[in-house]
C-alpha positions, 0 to 999 in steps of 0.5 A: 225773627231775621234781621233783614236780608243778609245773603251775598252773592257770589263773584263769578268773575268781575260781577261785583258791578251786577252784585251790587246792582241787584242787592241795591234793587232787591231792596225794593219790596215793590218791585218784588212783588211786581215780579212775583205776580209777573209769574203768573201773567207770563209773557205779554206777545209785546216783550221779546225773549231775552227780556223775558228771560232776563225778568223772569231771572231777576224774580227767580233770583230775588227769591232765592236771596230771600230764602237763602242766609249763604251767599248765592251763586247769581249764574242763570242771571248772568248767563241771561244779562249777557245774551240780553245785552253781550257788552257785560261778556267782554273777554280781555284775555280770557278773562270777563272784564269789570264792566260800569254798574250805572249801565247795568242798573239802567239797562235790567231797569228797563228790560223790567219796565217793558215786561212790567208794563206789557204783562198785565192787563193796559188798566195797570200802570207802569210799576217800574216807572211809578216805582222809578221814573221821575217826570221832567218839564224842560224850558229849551231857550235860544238866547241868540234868537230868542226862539223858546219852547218846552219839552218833557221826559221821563228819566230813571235817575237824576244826574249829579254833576261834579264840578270845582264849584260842588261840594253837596249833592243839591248842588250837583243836582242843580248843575245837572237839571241844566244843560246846553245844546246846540240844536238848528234855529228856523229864526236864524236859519242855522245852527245855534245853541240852547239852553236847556233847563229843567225842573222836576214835574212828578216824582216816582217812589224811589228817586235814584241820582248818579254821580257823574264821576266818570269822564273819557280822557283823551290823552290818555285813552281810558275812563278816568274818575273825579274823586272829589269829594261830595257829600250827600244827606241822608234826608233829602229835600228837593222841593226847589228842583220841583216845577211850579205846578208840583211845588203847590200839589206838595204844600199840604202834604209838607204841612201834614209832615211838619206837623206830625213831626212837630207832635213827635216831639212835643210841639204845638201843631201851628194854625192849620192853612185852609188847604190842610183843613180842607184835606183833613175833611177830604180824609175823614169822609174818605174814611168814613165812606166804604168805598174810600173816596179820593183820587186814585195814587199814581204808584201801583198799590198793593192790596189793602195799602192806604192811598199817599201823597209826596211830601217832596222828602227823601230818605236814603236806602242804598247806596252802590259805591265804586272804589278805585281810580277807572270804571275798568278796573276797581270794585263795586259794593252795595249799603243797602239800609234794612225795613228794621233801620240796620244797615249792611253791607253787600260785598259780593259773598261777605255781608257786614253790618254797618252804622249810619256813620259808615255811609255818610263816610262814603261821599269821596275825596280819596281812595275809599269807596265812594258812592257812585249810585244813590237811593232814596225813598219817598217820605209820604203822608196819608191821603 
């Protein structure tokens, strides 16, 4: 029996940014299987070339890492990132330049979710946004002249903002949901500025979050980093960062967690709220019925997979960490937490077991590894 994966990936080069990058997202085992069926479908007319080479690498070496236990030399994927996107071939001396591993996440993300998206039948829904996209609704108000109004989005990762004032992700994360801008007023006939706040109105699978730790110094010219120190759980809750609408969709489901939690060790469940009694009827009809009944799940199901709900409660899975003083320069290593509850290690060929205590060590304040990037994956309850 394998305890988990354990290939690394060999450094072509100052690659550790791609490395850590993709042991973070070959953890996923949804996108995994998006992919393996992605070779079947072939190429929808809607997706140019280089992103379908790019996906088709992406699958290709994702199943190599699951059937190899040595370290993997990732060349036919690099080859492809680069003529995808010629910003991570840069040369300085002749040598390839340590390039930032948010970019290269969010750009093979998104190459994924146009050939996803395009590859099967228009019924299917987005996999890599069901898997990753987390809907916002922005309130965009104008204080000057009292102009309002809202807007939404969807964005692959929540940003953690590090300020003097933050010490802990959830703060960070609440710096981040607001933002100002300044943007023309028709009130006032000229520029002016708004305050944009937003609130979280679905939420996706696998919530990532950044950690803006990197800023341009004019100064001097270059990247420079904030090491502060910010820490960050291993179970997160974000219901209060979730829109009014959301909040409510997520009550019963977080009845059902507190309650099963409750028996686990040992508690008397509470007096169930009428809500919860009228899902528990809606669950045992469901199963009493062939077809299943229900409303259908917004992420993409396998077959045979039991309908869920969010529960608004997340448990960290990888963690991608940067260490150094510059985005330029450093190296980048990837903690991925295995399905048997064991973490590893991923430093490019060398994979090393670790404990939980090594990855809550990781939130900064030094010259240590600090996370840079974070994966969490939704608790869920039955439908």
């Amino acid at each position: 029996m394998t305890l988990g994966h354990t290939a690394g990936l060999f450094n072509l080069g100052n690659t550790c940014y791609m490395n850590s990058t993709l042991q973070c997202l070959h953890s996923v085992p949804e996108l995994k299987s998006a992919l393996v069926k992605y070779s079947h479908s072939g190429r929808n007319n809607e997706v140019d070339q280089s992103s379908h080479m790019l996906t088709i690498a992406t699958r290709d070496l994702f199943n190599e890492l699951d059937k190899s236990v040595k370290p993997v030399a990732p060349m036919q994927f690099w080859m492809v990132l680069r003529k995808k996107y010629p910003q991570f071939g840069q040369l300085h001396n002749g040598v390839f330049m340590q390039q930032d591993a948010e970019e290269c996440w969010t750009q093979l993300l998104y190459t994924l979710s146009q050939s996803l998206r395009s590859s099967g039948p228009s019924e299917i829904p987005d996999d890599v946004k069901a898997l990753f996209g987390i809907e916002l609704i922005s309130r965009v108000h104008c204080q000057e002249s009292n102009e309002e109004s809202s807007e939404a989005e969807s964005v692959y990762s929540l940003k953690c903002h590090i300020s003097q004032e933050v010490n802990h992700l959830h703060e960070g994360l609440k710096h981040g949901l607001k933002s100002e801008l300044e943007k023309a007023s028709a009130a006032l006939g000229r520029s002016a500025i708004y305050l944009k706040e937003s609130r979280i109105n679905a939420l996706p699978k696998y919530l990532t979050v950044q950690f803006v730790r990197f800023f341009w110094k004019r100064e001097s010219n270059q990247k420079a980093k904030i090491l502060r120190k910010v820490d960050y759980p291993l179970e997160l809750d974000i219901y209060d960062l979730c829109s009014e609408d959301l909040r409510k969709k997520l009550e019963t489901p977080r009845q059902i967690l507190r309650d099963e939690e409750g028996k686990k060790l040992g508690l008397k469940v509470s007096d169930k709220s009428s809500a919860q009694k009228e899902n528990d009827v809606k669950m045992s009809d469901a199963e009493g019925s062939s077809t299943g009944g229900g409303e259908p799940s917004v992420a993409p199901m396998e077959e045979g997979e039991k309908e869920t709900q969010m529960t608004g409660i997340y448990d960290l899975v990888a963690v991608l960490t940067h260490k150094g003083r510059s985005a330029d320069s450093g190296h980048y290593v990837a903690w991925v937490k295995q399905e048997n509850g064991k973490w590893i290690e991923y430093d490019d060929d060398n994979p090393r077991p670790r404990v939980e205590d090594d990855i809550t060590r990781l939130s900064g304040g030094g010259d240590w590894h600090m996370a840079y990037i974070i994966m969490y994956k939704a608790r869920v309850v039955p439908k």
